[in-house]
Structure formats: C-alpha cells, structure tokens
C-alpha positions, -999 to +999 in steps of 0.1 A: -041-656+457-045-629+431-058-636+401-036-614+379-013-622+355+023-615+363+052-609+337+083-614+360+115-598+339+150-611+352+174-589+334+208-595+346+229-579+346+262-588+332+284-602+358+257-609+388+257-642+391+230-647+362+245-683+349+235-696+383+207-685+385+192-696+353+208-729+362+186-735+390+156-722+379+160-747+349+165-771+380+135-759+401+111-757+368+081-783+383+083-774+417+079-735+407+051-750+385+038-763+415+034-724+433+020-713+399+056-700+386+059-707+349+096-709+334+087-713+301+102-735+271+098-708+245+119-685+237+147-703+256+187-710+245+215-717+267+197-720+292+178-685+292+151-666+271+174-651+252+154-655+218+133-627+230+157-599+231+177-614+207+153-614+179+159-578+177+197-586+175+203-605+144+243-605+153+240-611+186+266-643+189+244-663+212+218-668+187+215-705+171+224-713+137+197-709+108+168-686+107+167-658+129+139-659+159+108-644+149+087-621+174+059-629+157+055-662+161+074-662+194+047-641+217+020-661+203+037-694+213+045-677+249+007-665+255-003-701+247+020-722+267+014-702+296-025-702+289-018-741+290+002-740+324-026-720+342+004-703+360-005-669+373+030-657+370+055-662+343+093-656+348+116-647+320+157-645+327+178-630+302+210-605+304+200-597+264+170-579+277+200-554+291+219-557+258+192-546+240+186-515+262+219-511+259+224-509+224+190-501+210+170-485+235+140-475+218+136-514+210+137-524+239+112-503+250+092-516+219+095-549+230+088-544+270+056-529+258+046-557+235+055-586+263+031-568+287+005-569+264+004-609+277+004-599+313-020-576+341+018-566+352+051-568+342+078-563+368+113-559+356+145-579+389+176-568+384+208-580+401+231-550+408+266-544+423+286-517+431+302-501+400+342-507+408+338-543+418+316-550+387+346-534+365+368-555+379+350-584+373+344-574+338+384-574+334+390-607+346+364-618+323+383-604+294+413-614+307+402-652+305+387-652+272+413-655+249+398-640+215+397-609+232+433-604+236+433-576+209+414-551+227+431-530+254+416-537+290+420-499+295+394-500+263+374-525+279+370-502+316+357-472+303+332-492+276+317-512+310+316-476+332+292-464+297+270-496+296+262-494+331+258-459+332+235-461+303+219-490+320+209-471+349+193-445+332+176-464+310+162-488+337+154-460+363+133-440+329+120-470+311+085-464+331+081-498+340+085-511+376+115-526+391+131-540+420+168-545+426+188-573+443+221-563+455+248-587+448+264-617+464+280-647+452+273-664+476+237-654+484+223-641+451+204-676+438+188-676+473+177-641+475+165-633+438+147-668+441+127-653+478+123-621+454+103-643+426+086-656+455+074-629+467+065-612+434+040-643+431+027-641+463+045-678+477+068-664+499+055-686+524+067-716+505+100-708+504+113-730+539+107-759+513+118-750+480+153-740+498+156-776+508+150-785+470+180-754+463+206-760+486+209-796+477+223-782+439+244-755+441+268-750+419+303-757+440+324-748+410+354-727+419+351-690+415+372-680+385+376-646+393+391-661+429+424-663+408+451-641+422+448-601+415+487-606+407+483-630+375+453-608+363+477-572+368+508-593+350+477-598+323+473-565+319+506-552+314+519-581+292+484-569+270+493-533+271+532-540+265+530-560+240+499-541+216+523-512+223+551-528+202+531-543+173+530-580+190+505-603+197+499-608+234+497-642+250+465-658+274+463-657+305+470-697+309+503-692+287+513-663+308+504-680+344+525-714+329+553-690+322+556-671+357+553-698+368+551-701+409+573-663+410+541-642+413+544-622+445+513-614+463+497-582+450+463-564+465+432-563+451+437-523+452+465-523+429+448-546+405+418-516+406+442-484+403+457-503+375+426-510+355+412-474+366+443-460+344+420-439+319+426-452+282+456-427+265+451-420+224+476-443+216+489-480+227+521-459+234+507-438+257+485-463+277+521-485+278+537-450+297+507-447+319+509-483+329+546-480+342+533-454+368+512-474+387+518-499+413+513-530+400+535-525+375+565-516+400+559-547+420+556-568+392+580-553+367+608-579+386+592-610+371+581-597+337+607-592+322+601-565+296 
C-alpha cells in the first residue's frame, strides 16, 4: 500500500443519487476505517461535509443556526482528526462543493487548493447523467417542493441547462484530477463505492464490504417514479395560473383534485413540455404551453 495521502472529493452533483450515498457511507464509516478510508466528523451536517463549501456561502440554507463555519479553524480540526485516524485516504461528499463552483468559481478554486495542502493528492468523483434526464429530474423536484411554486418551471429548465453547463467547464478546467461515474439509481451507491475503493487501493476488499452494503439499501420508493402525467398537469396548472395573477396549487392538492382521471401520458411529452424555452412574459410561456402535447391530452381534465 502507498504511503500517500489521498484527498478523495465526492462532489455530487445535484440529482445523482448523492443522499444515498452519503447515507451509506455514514453507515459503512468503521468498516471504511478498517481499509484505511477516513469519513471524517468535521465539517459534517445533514449528513455530508457541507460546512466546507458552505463556509464560503454565508446564505447557503443548509447551514446551521448561529455562527457561520469558520475555514480557519475547520482545516486545522480536519488535518488533526485524520492525523489521529492514521487513514491514508480521506473521503469528503458534498454537492455544495458544486454550488460553490457554481456560483463563485474563483472560491472554489481557492478552497480546492487550500484542502490539498492536507493531502499528497486530491482527486475530485463526480456522479454524472445525461443532460435531458437530469432536467427532468430537476423539474419534478420543483414540482414537489411546494415553496417553489412561484417560479415558472420553464424558469427553472434553462437555469439547470446553465449550472451544468458551467459545471462542466469548470470541472473539466479546474486543473485538478477527476473521475466520473455515470449514473444509475439503481447501481450508483455500488459503483461510486468500488470507485472509492479503488482510489485507495482496496478494491480487493470490496466482495465483503458489499455484503455489509446490500444488507441497507435504502428501499424507499422513487419519487420521481410518480406518473409523467401528474407532473405535466403540474406544469400547466403552474404556468396557467402565474399567467393570470393567481397563486398555483401543490402538486398533492392538484393529484387529490384529478383525482384517479389522469390518462396515461409519455415520458416524451413530459420532456417537450418542459423543453418549451421560457417566453418574456407569464403570457407568453401560458400561449407556448397550449402548443405542445401534453397540454392537448390533458387539457380534458384541467379544466381551465
């Protein structure tokens, strides 16, 4: 085994199946230990080393009440648990590490260079998936989440087609070496685990930490599973209503009121309808909408 110290930076992104994987490496902490893995205590919220990035974010909504995080203090207190652990490698997960690139490049590069002063090597994983699907995925998210009713999805497309563009370039120019793990749900905790393994050199071990793995999984239903129908009806109803003045309704309001009258609708039609590029007013994106689709095969049960 080498004797260099490794900085292992898991990134995200957004929408990649992050949550469970930070889930089971909270899980898996002693018997990463173990192959000389450390997933440290500092710096970590929520379940992921947010405090890092986020420092550098004072608004960032994630961070805990009361004093900001402090760099300063917070790399110190990393170098010397991880002196204590006598780990070789040290794995950090945060999608705030892309936020930051995201919205303040030039510190994140600021802060990638002063982490790797604690390491031989930092190496930067990333989860990645094709651009349409991760749009999509995006949308639903908004759809769910009902404090952001107020912002047109059609906003909410071309904003994630910019961040990931910009992510891209970033990543690809940052200087710093990275590897990318294409995305699966139903694969990605056991394939950007093997990748930490084999960063570390303890690939071989990975027959038995699987056994460990597979007996945890997270077997919660797949939110974004719900039908492509209720999300396009989501849309519209959004689009409608902000083009009339009023306040849209949630997505569990609007699924209570259709009711069991939602015809089935492909996951095509769900995509050319949140493809429909963002008009200058909620007028115009409300005439744009009644071209497509989903809005013809759904316009039936609407009502509007």
């Amino acid at each position: 085994m080498s004797n260099e110290r490794l900085l292992l930076l898991h990134i995200g992104r957004h929408k990649t199946g992050t949550t469970a994987v930070q889930q089971q490496l909270q899980m898996l902490q002693k018997p990463l230990l173990r192959r000389g893995i450390l997933v440290p205590e500092t710096g970590l919220h929520q379940q992921q080393h947010l405090l890092f990035p986020a420092a550098l974010l004072p608004d960032h909504p994630a961070l805990p009440p009361g004093s900001p995080p402090d760099l300063d203090q917070l790399l110190p207190e990393l170098q010397a648990e991880w002196q204590r652990s006598r780990a070789h490698c040290c794995l950090l997960s945060s999608e705030v590490f892309s936020e930051l690139a995201f919205r303040r490049p030039d510190v994140a590069q600021e802060l990638l260079q002063r982490l790797a002063l604690s390491a031989d090597r930092l190496q930067i994983l990333q989860v990645v998936r094709p651009l349409d699907d991760y749009v999509l995925s995006a949308i639903k998210h908004q759809l769910r989440n009902d404090h952001l009713l107020q912002r047109s999805p059609l906003s909410w497309a071309t904003h994630c087609r910019r961040k990931q563009d910009a992510l891209d370039h970033f990543w690809l120019h940052s200087g710093w070496p990275h590897s990318s793990v294409p995305y699966n749900t139903k694969t990605i905790v056991p394939e950007l685990l093997q990748r930490v393994l084999r960063e570390a050199d303890q690939l071989r071990t990975w027959p038995r930490m699987s056994r460990k793995l597979l007996t945890k999984v997270d077997q919660r239903p797949n939110a974004d599973a719900l039908p492509a129908a209720l999300y396009a009806a989501q849309v519209i109803q959004i689009v409608q209503r902000r083009s009339q003045g009023s306040t849209p309704i949630g997505l569990a309001a609007l699924a209570a009121q259709l009711g069991k009258r939602l015809p089935p609708l492909s996951v095509e039609c769900l995509k050319e309808l949140i493809n429909v590029p963002q008009q200058d007013t909620a007028s115009g994106d409300w005439e744009i909408v009644q071209q497509t689709k989903a809005w013809h095969a759904l316009r039936s049960i609407l009502a509007i």
